[in-house]
C-alpha positions in Angstrom: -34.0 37.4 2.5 -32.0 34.7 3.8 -32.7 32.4 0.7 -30.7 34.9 -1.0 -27.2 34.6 1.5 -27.9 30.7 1.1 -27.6 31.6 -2.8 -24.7 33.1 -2.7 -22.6 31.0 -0.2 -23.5 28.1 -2.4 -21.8 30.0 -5.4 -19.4 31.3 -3.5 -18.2 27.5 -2.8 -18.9 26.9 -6.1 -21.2 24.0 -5.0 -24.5 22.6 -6.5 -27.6 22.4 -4.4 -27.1 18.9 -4.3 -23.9 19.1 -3.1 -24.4 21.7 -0.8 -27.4 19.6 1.3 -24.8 16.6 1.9 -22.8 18.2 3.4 -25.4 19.5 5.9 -27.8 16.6 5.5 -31.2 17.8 4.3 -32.4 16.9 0.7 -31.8 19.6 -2.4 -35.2 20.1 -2.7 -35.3 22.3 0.7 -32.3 24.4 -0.1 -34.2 25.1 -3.5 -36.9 26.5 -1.6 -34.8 28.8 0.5 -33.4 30.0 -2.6 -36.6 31.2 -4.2 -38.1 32.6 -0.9 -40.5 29.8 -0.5 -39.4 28.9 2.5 -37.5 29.7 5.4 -34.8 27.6 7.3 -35.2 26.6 11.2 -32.6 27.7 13.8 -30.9 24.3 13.0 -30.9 24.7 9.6 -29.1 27.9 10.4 -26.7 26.6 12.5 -25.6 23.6 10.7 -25.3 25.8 7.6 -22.7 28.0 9.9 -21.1 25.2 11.4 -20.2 23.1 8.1 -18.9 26.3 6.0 -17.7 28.6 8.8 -20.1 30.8 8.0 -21.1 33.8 10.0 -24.8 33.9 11.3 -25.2 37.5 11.3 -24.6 37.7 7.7 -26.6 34.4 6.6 -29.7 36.1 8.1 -29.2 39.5 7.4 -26.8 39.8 4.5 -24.8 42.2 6.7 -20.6 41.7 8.0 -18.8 39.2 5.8 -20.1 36.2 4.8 -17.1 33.9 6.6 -15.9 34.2 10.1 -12.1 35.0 11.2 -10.5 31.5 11.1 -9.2 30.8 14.2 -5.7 30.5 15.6 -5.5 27.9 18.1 -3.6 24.4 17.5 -7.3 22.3 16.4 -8.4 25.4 13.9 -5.1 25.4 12.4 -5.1 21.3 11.9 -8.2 21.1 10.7 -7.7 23.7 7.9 -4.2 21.7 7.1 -6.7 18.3 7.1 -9.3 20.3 5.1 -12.1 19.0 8.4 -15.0 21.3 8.7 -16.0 22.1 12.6 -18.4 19.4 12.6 -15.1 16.6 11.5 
């Protein structure tokens, strides 16, 4: 269950739900409802989650790989990891 990888990237980051939804811009209540299986993200959803934490798709939709992908090596990855800017910054 995705609500479950959403779970567990959250704690990984050691973030609250509240937390976690500004810095992808939907409202806590949502993410809460991932968590508990009550709902399911949209591709969007999906893909902002992956942009903003680096986060590999395959895994947050089927738990499988690792949960974060290879950080890059190329001059604007390694800046924005000095800067601390996500891809979306």
């Amino acid at each position: 269950m995705i609500g479950d990888q959403i779970k567990a990237l959250r704690k990984t980051l050691d973030l609250t739900q509240q937390a976690f939804c500004e810095r992808i811009g939907i409202k806590r209540n949502t993410i809460a409802k991932y968590e508990t299986g009550r709902g399911e993200p949209i591709d969007a959803v999906v893909s902002l989650i992956c942009r903003e934490f680096d986060v590999s798709e395959e895994w947050l939709r089927t738990g499988k790989g690792k949960m974060f992908k290879e950080k890059g090596t190329d001059a604007l990855d390694i800046l924005a990891s000095e800067y601390g800017m996500s891809q979306s910054d």
